[in-house]
N, C-alpha and C positions, 0 to 999 in steps of 0.2 A: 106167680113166677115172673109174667111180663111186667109185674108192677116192679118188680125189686129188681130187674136188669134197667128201667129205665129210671129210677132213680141212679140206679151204678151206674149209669154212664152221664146222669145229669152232675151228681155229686164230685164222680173223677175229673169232669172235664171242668167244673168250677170250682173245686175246690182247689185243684192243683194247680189251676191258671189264677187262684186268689195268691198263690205262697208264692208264683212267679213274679209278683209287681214289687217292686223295688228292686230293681238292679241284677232281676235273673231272667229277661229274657221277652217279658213281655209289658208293655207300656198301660198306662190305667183306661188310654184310648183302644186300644190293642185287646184288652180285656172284658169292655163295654161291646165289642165289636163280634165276640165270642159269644152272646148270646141274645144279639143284634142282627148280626148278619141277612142280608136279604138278597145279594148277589147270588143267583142260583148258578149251582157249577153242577152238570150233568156227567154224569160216572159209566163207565163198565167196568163190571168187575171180570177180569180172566184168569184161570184158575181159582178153584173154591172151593177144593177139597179141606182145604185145612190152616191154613196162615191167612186166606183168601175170606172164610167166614169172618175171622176178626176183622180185617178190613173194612167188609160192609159193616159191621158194628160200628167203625169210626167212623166211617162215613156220615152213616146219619146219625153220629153221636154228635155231629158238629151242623149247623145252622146251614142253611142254605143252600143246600145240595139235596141231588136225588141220583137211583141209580136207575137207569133205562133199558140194560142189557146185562145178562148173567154168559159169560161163553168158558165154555171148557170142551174137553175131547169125553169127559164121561159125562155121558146123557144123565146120568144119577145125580152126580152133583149139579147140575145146568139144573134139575129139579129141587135140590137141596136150596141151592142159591136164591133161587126165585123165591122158596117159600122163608127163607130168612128176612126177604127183602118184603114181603109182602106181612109178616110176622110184627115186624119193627115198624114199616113207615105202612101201611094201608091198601101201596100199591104194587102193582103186578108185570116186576119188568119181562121183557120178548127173553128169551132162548136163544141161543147160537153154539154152533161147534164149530166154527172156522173163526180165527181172528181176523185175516184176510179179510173176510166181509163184512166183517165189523168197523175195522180202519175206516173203510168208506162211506160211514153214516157219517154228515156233515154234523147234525147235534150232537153228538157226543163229545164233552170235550177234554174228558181226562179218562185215562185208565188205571188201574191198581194190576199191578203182573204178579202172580202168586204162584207159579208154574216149576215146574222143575228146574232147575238149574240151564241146565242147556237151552231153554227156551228167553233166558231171560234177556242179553243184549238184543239177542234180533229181535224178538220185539218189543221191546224198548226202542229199537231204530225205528222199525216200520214204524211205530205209534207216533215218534215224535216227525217223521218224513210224510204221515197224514195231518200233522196240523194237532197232534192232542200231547199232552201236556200227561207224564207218568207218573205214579206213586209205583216203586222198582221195589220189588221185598232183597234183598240179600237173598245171596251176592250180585254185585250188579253182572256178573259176565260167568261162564265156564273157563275162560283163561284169560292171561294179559292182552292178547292180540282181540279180541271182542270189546276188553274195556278202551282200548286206543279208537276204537273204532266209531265204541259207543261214546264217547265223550267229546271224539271229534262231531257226531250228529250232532249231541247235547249244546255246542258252542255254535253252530251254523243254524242250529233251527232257534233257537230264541225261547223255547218253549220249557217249563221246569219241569227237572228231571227230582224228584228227593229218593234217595233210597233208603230202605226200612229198616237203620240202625237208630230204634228209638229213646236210645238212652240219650243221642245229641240231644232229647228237648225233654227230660227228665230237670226239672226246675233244681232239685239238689247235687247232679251229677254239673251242671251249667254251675253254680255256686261253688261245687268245691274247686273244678279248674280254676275259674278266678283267683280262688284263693291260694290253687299253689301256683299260679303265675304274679301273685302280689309277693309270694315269698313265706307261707306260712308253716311252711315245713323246709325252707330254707333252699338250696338248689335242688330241683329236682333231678333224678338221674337214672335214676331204674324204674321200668313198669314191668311189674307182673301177673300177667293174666293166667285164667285157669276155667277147667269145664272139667266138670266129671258127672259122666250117668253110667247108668245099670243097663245098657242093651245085652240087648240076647244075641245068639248065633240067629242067620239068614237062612240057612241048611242049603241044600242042591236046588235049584231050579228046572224043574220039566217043561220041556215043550209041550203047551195045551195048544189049542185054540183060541183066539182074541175072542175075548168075549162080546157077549152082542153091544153091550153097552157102551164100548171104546172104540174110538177112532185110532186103530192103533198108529198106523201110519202117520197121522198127523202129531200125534203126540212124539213120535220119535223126531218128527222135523226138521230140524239143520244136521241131527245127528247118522251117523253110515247106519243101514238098515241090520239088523237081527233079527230073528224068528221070535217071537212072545211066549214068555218062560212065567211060572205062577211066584215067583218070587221079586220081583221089581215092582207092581205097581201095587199104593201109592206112595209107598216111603223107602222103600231096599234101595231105588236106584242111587238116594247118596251116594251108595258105598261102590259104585262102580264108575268106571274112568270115562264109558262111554258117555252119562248121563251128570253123573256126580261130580262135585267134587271134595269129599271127604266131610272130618268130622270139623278140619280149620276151617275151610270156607262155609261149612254150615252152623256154626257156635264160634270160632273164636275171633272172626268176623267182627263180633260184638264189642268183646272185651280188648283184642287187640287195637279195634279202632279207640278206645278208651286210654288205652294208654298213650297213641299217636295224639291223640286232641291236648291231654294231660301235658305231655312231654314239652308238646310244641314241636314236633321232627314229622318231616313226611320219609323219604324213602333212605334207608341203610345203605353201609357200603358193605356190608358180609352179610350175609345170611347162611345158615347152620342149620340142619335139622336132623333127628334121630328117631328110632321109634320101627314098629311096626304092627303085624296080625299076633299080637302075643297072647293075649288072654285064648282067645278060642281058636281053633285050626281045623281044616277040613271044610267048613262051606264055603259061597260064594264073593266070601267079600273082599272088595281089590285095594280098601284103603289102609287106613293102619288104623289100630283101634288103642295105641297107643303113641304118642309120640309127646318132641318138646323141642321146639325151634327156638332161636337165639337170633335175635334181629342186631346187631352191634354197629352205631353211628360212631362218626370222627369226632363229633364235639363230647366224646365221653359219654355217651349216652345210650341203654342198655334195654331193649323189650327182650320179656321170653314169655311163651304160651305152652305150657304142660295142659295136654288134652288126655284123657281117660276115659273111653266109650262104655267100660266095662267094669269098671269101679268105681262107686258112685261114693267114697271116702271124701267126706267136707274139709273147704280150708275156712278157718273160720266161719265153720259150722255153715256156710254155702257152698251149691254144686256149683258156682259160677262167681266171676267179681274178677275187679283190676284192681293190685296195691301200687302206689307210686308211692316210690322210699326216697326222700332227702336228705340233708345232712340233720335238718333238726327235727325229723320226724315222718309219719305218714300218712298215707289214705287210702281208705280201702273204699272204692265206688262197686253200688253194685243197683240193678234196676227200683230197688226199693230206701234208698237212702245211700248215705258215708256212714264213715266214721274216723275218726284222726285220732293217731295214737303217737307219743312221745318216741326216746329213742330207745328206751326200755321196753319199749311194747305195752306201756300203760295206753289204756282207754281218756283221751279228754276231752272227747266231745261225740255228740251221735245226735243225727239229723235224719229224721223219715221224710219220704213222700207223705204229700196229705194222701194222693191216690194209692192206690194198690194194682202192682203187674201182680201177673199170675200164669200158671204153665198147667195146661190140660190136654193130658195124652205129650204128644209133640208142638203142639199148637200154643205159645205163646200170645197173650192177649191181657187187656185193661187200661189205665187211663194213661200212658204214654202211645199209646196206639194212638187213641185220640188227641193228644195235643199232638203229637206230630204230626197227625192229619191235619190240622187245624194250621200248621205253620205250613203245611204245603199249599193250603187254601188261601192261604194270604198271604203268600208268593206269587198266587197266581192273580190273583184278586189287585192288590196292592203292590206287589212287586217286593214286600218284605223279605229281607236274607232269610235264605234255608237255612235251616241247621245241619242236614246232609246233604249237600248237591252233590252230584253224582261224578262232577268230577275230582271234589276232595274224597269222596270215599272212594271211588276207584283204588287211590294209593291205598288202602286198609287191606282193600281188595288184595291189590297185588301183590300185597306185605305176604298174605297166603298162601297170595299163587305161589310166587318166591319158594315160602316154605316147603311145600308139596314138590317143587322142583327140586328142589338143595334134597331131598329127602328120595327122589325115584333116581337121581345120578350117584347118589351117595359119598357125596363132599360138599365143602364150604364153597360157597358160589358168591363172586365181586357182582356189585350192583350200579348202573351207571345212578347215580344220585339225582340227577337232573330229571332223567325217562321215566325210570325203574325199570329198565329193562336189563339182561344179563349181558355182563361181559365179556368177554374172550374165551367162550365156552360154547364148542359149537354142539354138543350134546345138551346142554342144560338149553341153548337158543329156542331148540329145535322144539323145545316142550313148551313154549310159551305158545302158541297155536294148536289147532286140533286140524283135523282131517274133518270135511262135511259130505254129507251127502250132493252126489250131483246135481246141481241146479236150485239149493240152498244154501250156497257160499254165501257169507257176507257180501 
């Protein structure tokens, strides 16, 4: 078994960075450097329940790195972590349940943040206001005012920020935007993105006891405190406003940034949204398990995101993908290849990954993990453009948040185009912030 993951991670990260050399993204020096590398970049991994394990796999799926510290609030995975790391590379990183005390280890010099949602801008701040350089999983923030926050650190501290939309360094999703910005499906004008799974209801939540293993307090952390209920931890809290933010900021994240990259548009002047709890009713979930928002720009230019938590019904036979429709045709991008179809809807072309993504449980992972780890290492290394800094994803970000707001005021809401922030809407304003716990304000 260890032999055949470390071929899979030898085989994705070179075979994929072989289809990247000519003109998608990575240089033949760039490539040589990939399994060269000797600049040691030392890691913590926080959060590792679950997006957090694949990390460490990119980690040292890529050269010249190690990781020195595992930290999370559940003692179980701080144990999981460790023994993943010691699994793969030989060695045996330290434990920690505070990030606080972690920040202030002078070696350390990047972090990976895999943590719920609300935990992510702030630390992302603190990490980059200690001197360490982030890999940020999505979404970068819990609302617009966190991403202003965090992007203003991101520009004052110097240090790279990449957030984990890893389809920006997918070598054939890089090719086809080229290709529809050379004009091969002729002007582009619509993106449409789409997610659909099979979740189940969350049922009622009882007041237990924090169990021994969790720091409950600190995992709640910037957020107003609650009593601990057996349904939020380690994945319900999505679906709650406290912690979460829905199923757009957790999925369509992805594919809507896919269509903003495609398009070439960062922030809309209307945005639209609809939807709600349709499939199931009666448990605890506060977001919509169905919905479909309409991002609409001035220069004629159209995204929409149909999300489906509970119907797992394929569009072209995927639960997931971006189509960008032109006048002479289109593209359907999606983590494992294109494909370009006329204006008939004829098939003329289809391009794979040499690597393969893959989804286990909720956990997403495989060789886009690792190259995109690898462009955040030689960003930091080299000073090479990211393919997602955190300040252009941010807008993807806020494309969502947007959504989720147009969709809790329940009207079409104006977008200042410049900010992305709301306009002349003092109820929809007011939702671009949260309420924090006292003495964990930004």
């Amino acid at each position: 078994m260890e032999t055949n993951r470390r071929e899979f991670i030898k085989k994705s990260a070179l075979g994929t960075a072989g289809l990247a050399i000519g003109g998608m993204g990575l240089s033949a020096a760039s490539y040589r450097r990939i399994i060269g590398a000797n600049d040691r970049i030392i890691f913590a991994a926080v959060g590792v329940n679950s997006r957090g394990l694949a990390n460490i796999n990119a980690i040292l799926g890529c050269t010249g790195t190690a990781i020195s510290h595992i930290c999370d609030v559940d003692s179980r995975a701080v144990v999981k972590g460790i023994d993943e790391v010691e699994k793969i590379a030989g060695s045996k990183p330290a434990g920690i349940g505070d990030i606080r005390q972690l920040l202030e280890n002078k070696s350390v010099d990047a972090i990976t943040v895999a943590t719920p949602d609300h935990w992510h801008a702030p630390m992302a701040i603190m990490a980059t206001r200690s001197g360490k350089h982030v890999y940020l999983e999505k979404p970068s923030s819990h609302n617009i005012y966190e991403n202003e926050k965090l992007v203003e650190a991101y520009k004052e501290s110097g240090k790279v920020i990449q957030m984990g939309n890893q389809q920006r360094s997918a070598p054939t999703s890089i090719e086809a935007v080229e290709r529809i910005r050379k004009g091969d499906i002729g002007k582009p004008y619509f993106g449409k993105a789409w997610y659909a799974n099979t979740r189940g209801p969350i049922g009622r939540g009882k007041e237990i006891p924090v169990p021994e293993w969790l720091n409950w307090d600190l995992w709640q952390g910037p957020a107003p405190r609650t009593p601990y209920r057996d349904n939020i931890v380690h994945y319900n809290w999505h679906w709650f406003w406290r912690w979460g933010t829905g199923e757009l900021l957790n999925n369509a994240t992805h594919e809507v940034d896919v269509c903003r990259w495609a398009l070439g548009v960062d922030y809309p002047d209307r945005v639209s949204a609809m939807g709600g709890r349709l499939h199931y009713e009666g448990d605890d979930w506060e977001f919509y398990d169905t919905q479909v928002v309409n991002y609409q720009y001035s220069d004629d230019k159209l995204i929409t995101w149909e999300g489906k938590s509970c119907n797992g019904m394929k569009e072209y036979n995927m639960g997931r993908g971006a189509m960008i429709q032109g006048t002479n045709g289109s593209f359907v991008l999606h983590r494992n290849g294109y494909e370009m179809y006329d204006l008939s809807g004829k098939l003329v072309e289809k391009k794979e990954e040499t690597g393969k993504s893959e989804t286990t449980g909720t956990r997403g992972s495989g060789s886009l993990d690792i190259l995109h780890m690898y462009n955040f290492l030689e960003a930091i290394r080299r000073g090479e453009k990211l393919h997602a800094p955190v300040d252009d994803e941010a807008i993807s970000v806020n494309l969502c948040h947007l959504g989720n707001i147009s969709q809790r005021v329940g009207k079409m809401i104006d977008v200042d185009i410049d900010t992305g922030r709301v306009r002349d809407d003092k109820e929809a304003i007011a939702l671009m912030r949260r309420e924090y716990e006292q003495g964990w304000e930004l």
